[in-house]
C-alpha angles and dihedrals in degrees: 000000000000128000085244099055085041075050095047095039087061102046093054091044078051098056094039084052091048090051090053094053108047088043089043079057096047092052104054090051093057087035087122101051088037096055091048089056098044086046095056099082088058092036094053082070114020112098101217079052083208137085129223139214121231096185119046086221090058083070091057094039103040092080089045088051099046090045091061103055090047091052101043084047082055106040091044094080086045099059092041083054089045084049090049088056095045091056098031100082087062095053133085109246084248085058101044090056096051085041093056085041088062088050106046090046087044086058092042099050086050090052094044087055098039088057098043086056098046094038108035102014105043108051093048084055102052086037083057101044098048091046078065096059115090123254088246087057114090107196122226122176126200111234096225097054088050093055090057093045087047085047101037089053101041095055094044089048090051099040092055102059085060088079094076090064094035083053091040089048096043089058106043077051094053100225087117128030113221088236087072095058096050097042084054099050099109088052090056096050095052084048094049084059097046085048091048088056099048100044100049145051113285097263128108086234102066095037097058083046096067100025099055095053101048089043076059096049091054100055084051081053087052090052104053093034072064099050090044084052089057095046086046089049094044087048 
């Protein structure tokens, strides 16, 4: 690789890092509003309608924390953009607009699944959970511990629906046939369910939450591993 690519390489790590840290910024300033928007989905159940803060430095760390998901979450569609310009010049025109069409369906289906999570699962989860405790049990969360779960659930969510188009992309590539994704659809149910278990809390609740959608998103997957299959076929 040439000085120029290692050049251009840097210039482009430089800019993403730029952008992190002016919307890492914004974003502190703006922690507080921030933080009442991301608790409402929690608040609209919980009895006591507060949090509370079992550290004292919780209460120091907790806007950092929260600054640096949003602006991770932000920053995310920006680097994929800085990516775009550093390939583009490689492709064929006809390449570089399938390749930004990868990546502005790739943001939107994050943000699709990021949304779903924070404003349908997530409230059915935290409904149901809260429904568990007794009636002599008067639920408290820490605010800190209910950041990381937000923001836990919100990334995985989004993250997952990226597997219809990784599954889409593997097959027009033809480093995978359709036919394999549906022959190991059994396997990937049973899979969706031990994901489920290890990457929530131990209650049947959150696991379907997070099974039976991806279980979903795979068959989409199926389905357009199928259609690529047919372009690739007509071509």
């Amino acid at each position: 690789m040439s000085l120029e690519y290692w050049h251009s390489i840097q210039r482009s790590v430089i800019k993403v890092i730029i952008f992190f840290a002016l919307t890492f910024v914004t974003a502190l300033l703006y922690s507080k509003s921030i933080y009442s928007w991301i608790e409402h989905p929690l608040l609209h159940d919980l009895p006591s309608h507060h949090l509370i803060s079992t550290s004292l430095t919780h209460i120091a760390t907790m806007p950092l924390q929260l600054s640096g998901w949003v602006s991770l979450f932000i920053t995310m569609p920006y680097a994929l953009y800085e990516l775009w310009r550093f390939v583009a010049p490689a492709l064929t025109r006809h390449e570089q607009f399938k390749f930004l069409g990868v990546m502005i369906l790739s943001v939107m289906l994050f943000i699709l699944g990021a949304g779903v999570a924070y404003y349908v699962i997530l409230p059915i989860l935290f409904n149901a959970l809260l429904q568990m405790a007794p009636r002599s049990v008067e639920v408290l969360p820490d605010m800190n511990l209910y950041l990381n779960f937000v923001g836990t659930w919100t990334i995985t969510f989004g993250l997952l629906a990226q597997l219809p188009l990784m599954m889409c992309v593997l097959t027009y590539l033809r480093l995978f046939q359709s036919r394999i994704w549906f022959d190991y659809r059994p396997h990937a149910m049973v899979l969706s369910f031990v994901v489920g278990m290890l990457l929530t809390p131990p209650d049947v609740v959150s696991q379907l939450l997070l099974a039976l959608p991806l279980c979903g998103l795979y068959q989409l997957g199926c389905y357009l591993a199928f259609k690529c299959t047919s372009e690739n076929q007509k071509a």
